[in-house]
N, C-alpha and C positions, 0 to 999 in steps of 0.2 A: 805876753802870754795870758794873762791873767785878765786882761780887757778883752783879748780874745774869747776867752768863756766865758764871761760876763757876756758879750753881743749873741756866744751863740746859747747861751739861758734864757736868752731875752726874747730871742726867736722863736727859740719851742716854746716858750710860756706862749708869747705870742700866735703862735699857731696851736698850741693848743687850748685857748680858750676861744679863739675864730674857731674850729672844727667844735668846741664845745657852745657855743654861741648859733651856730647855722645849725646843729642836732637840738635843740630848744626849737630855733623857730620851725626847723617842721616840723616836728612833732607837732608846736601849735597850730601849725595850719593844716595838717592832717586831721586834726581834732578839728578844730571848727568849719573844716572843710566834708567830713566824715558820711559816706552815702548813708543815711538811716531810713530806710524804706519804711512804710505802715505794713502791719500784719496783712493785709489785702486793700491792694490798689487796683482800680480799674484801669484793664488800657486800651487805647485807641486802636478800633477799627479801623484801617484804610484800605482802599481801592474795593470796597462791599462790591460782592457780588449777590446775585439775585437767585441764584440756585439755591435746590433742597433735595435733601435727601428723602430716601424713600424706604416703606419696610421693604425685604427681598433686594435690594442693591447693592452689589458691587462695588467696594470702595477700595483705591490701592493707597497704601501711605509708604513715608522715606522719612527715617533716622537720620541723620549724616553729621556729626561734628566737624568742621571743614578746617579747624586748627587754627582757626584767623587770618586763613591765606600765608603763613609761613611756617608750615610745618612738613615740607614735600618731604622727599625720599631720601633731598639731600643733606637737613637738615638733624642737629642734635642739639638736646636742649637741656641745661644746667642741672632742672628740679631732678631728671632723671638720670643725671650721671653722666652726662655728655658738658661741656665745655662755652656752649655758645647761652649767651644769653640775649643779642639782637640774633636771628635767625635764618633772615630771608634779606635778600636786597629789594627795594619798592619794584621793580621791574617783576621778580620772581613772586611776588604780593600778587600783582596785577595779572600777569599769566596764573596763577594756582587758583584764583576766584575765578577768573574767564574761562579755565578749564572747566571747574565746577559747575558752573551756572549752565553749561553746555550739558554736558553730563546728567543734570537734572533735569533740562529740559529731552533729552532723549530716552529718560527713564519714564517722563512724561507720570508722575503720581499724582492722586488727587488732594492731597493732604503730604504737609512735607514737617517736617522737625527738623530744625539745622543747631547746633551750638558752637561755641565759640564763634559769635559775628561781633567783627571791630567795626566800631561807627567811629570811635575817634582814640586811638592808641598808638605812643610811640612804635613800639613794637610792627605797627603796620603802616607804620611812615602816615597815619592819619587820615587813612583811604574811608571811605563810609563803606562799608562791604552791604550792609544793610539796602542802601537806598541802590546801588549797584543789583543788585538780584533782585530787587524786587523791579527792576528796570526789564530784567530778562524774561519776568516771570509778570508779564502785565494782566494776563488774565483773571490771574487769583488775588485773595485779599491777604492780609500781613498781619499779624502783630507781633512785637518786638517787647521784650522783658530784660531791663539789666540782672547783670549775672556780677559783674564785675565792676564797680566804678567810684577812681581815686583821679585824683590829678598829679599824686605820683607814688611810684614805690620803690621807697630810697634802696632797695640792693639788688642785688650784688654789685659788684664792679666792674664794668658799668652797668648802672640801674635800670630795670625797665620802664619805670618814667610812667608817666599818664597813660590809663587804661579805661576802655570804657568799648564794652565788650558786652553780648548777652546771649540770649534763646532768640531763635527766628520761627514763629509759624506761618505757614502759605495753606490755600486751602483754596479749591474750585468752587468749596458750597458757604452758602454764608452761616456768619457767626453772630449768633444773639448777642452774646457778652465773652468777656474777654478778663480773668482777672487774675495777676501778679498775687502768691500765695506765697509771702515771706518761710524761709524753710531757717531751722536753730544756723546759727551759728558756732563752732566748736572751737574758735580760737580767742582769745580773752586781750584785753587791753595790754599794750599799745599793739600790739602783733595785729591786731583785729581791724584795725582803722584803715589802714590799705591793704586789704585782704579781700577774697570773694567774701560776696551776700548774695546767694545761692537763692533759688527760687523754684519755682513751677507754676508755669503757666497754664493755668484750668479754660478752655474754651468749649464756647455751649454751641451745639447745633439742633433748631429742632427737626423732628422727623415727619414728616406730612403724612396727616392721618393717623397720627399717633401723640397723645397726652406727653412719651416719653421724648429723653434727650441723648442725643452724643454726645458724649463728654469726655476733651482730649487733651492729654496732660504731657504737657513737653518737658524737658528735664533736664537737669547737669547735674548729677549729685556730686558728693565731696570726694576728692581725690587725694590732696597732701594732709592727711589726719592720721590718729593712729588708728582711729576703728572707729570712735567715738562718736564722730560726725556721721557717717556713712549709715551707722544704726539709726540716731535719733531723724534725721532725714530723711529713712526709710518707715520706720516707725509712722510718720507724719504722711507717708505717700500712700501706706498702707491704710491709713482710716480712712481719708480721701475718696480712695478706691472704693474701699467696701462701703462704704455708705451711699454713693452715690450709685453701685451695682445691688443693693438692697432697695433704693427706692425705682431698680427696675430701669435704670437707665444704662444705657448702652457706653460702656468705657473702654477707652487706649489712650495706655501711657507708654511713652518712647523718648527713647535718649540716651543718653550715655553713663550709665549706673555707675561706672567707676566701681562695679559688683559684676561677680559670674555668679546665675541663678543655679541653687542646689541643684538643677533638674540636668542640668548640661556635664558633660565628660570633662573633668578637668585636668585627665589623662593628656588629653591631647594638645592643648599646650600649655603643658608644666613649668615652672619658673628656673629657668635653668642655672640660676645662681643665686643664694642668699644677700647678698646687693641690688636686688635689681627690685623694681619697683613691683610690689604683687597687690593685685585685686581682691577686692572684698568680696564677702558672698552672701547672697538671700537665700536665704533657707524657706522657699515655696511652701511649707508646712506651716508655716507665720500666719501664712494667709488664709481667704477664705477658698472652700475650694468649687469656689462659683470664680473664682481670675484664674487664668492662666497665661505661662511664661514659655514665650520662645525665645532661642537664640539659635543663629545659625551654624553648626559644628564647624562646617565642610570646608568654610573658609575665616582665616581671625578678621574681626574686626577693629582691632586697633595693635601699634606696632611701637614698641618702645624708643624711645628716643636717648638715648642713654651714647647713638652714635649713628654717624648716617647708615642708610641701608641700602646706597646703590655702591657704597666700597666695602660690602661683606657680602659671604653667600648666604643667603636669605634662610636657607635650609638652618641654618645654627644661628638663627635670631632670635630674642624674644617676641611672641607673639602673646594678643590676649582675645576674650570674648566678653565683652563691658558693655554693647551696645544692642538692644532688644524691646522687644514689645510684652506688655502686659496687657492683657487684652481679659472680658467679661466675658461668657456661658450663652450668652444670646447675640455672641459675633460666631459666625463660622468662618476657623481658618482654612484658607484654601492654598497659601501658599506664605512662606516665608522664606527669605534669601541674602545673605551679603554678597554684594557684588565683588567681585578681586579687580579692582583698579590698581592693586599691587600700592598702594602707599602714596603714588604721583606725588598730589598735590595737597594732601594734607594724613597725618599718623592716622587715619582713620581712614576704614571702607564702612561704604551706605550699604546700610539692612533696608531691602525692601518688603513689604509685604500685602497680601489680599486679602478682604475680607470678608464675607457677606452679612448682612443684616436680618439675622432673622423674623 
């Protein structure tokens, strides 16, 4: 009996300095592995187009967070109270992008903001979703900005593994420059190492016959924080803004605020339970009042994942309004819209919107 406990002491010791042995070496290679972007990085143009803009023009753009191809209708996801932490099957990846890309192409925009694109993540079986749409989308130019990127993230169980994940912009008219605008980070070491590094992507367009520029900022801000990030990130979006609409240049920013703007009804869809994951908000009086913030009421633009939503009645789900444009004084809006794709193929419906250049 007694040799008996002795083998099995010797086993747990043994396994537990293996489990403590393999939590050292990632950690170390989380650390020396660790994405560290520069404050502003330049990033590559591809597929340049030759077009410009013009004053008096017409320009339509699209928001869409597309959820990395596995976040359809049928899906629920851990962070928000749901169970699954892999999502989608690679087949249900491949249909939820192929729907998308289709979708976008029939909404036909001249300017597009996509977030959460996998180029290479367990989570999406390691599909390039990136090089994929911009296959669909041959006509326009691209640039791509990480948002996300570890080669793994040890939890839950089982872990979500290698991610690498960002902002996608497309655009009919060409872009001068293009530059990655590191945003705070609000979680602190070790948590921090395989964690998003949040960004905004700032793109120049010049305007024909005009000194001035467009200037258009695609976005992810902070979602799992307590508040913290969400401000300092906003904070940073808001200087951005106004300085670049103080020297007279023509600005929209779009994305997915993980924030509803003070300006919108937040009657309408109220947090139906103190569990459930709630949005942050901008307070429009921050700013200057040469921006202005739309969001579209009439339908939510994102849908909580806490459990699927094609085995509930939709009527007593949570819904939210997180996805909008902030737009400068010398764009005339002419129209802004979320479409109801009802959830399909990823937690999120695309805000479209028009604009004119005055």
């Amino acid at each position: 009996m007694k040799s008996q406990i002795k083998i099995l002491i010797k086993a747990m010791l043994g396994l537990f300095i293996s489990v403590v042995l393999v939590g050292i070496y990632l950690i170390f290679s989380l650390t020396i592995t660790e994405y560290k972007p520069e404050e502003k990085e330049k990033i590559e143009i591809k597929n340049i187009s030759g077009k410009s803009i013009e004053k008096g023009q017409k320009i339509s753009l699209l928001t869409w967070n597309v959820g990395y191809g596995a976040l359809g209708d049928y899906a629920d996801f851990f962070m928000d109270g749901g169970t699954k932490v892999t999502t989608s099957t690679e087949a249900q990846v491949n249909q939820n992008i192929k729907k998308i890309a289709s979708d976008i192409g029939k909404m036909n925009p001249d300017i597009i903001f996509l977030q959460e694109v996998d180029v290479k993540s367990k989570r999406s079986y390691g599909i390039d979703e990136r090089a994929y749409l911009s296959s669909r989308l041959p006509e326009m130019e691209h640039t791509f900005a990480y948002n996300f990127k570890t080669m793994y993230v040890p939890y839950p169980v089982p872990a979500i593994g290698e991610v690498g994940s960002g902002i996608l912009t497309f655009s009919k008219y060409h872009t001068i420059a293009s530059t990655r605008v590191k945003l705070p980070c609000p979680f602190t070491y070790p948590t921090r190492i395989a964690n998003l590094k949040r960004c905004l992507m700032v793109n120049r367009m010049k305007i024909k016959g005009s000194n001035k520029e467009l200037v258009l900022v695609n976005l992810h801000l902070e979602a799992y924080d307590s508040g913290e990030g969400k401000a300092v990130q906003t904070k940073m979006l808001k200087e951005i803004l106004e300085k670049e609409e103080s020297a007279g240049n023509y600005v929209i920013a779009g994305g997915d605020f993980n924030q509803t703007f003070s300006n919108v009804d937040h009657s309408v869809y109220p947090v139906i339970s103190k569990d459930m994951w709630k949005a942050g908000k901008i307070e429009i009086a921050d700013f200057s009042d040469a921006l202005s913030f739309y969001m579209d009421t009439k339908v939510p633009s994102c849908r909580s994942l806490d459990r699927p939503l094609q085995k509930n009645e939709t009527s007593k789900f949570q819904y939210y309004m997180i996805d909008g444009f902030i737009v400068s004084s010398n764009l005339k809006m002419n129209k802004v819209e979320t479409k109801d794709f009802q959830f399909k193929n990823t937690d999120h419906n695309p805000v479209y919107m028009e604009v004119t250049l005055h």
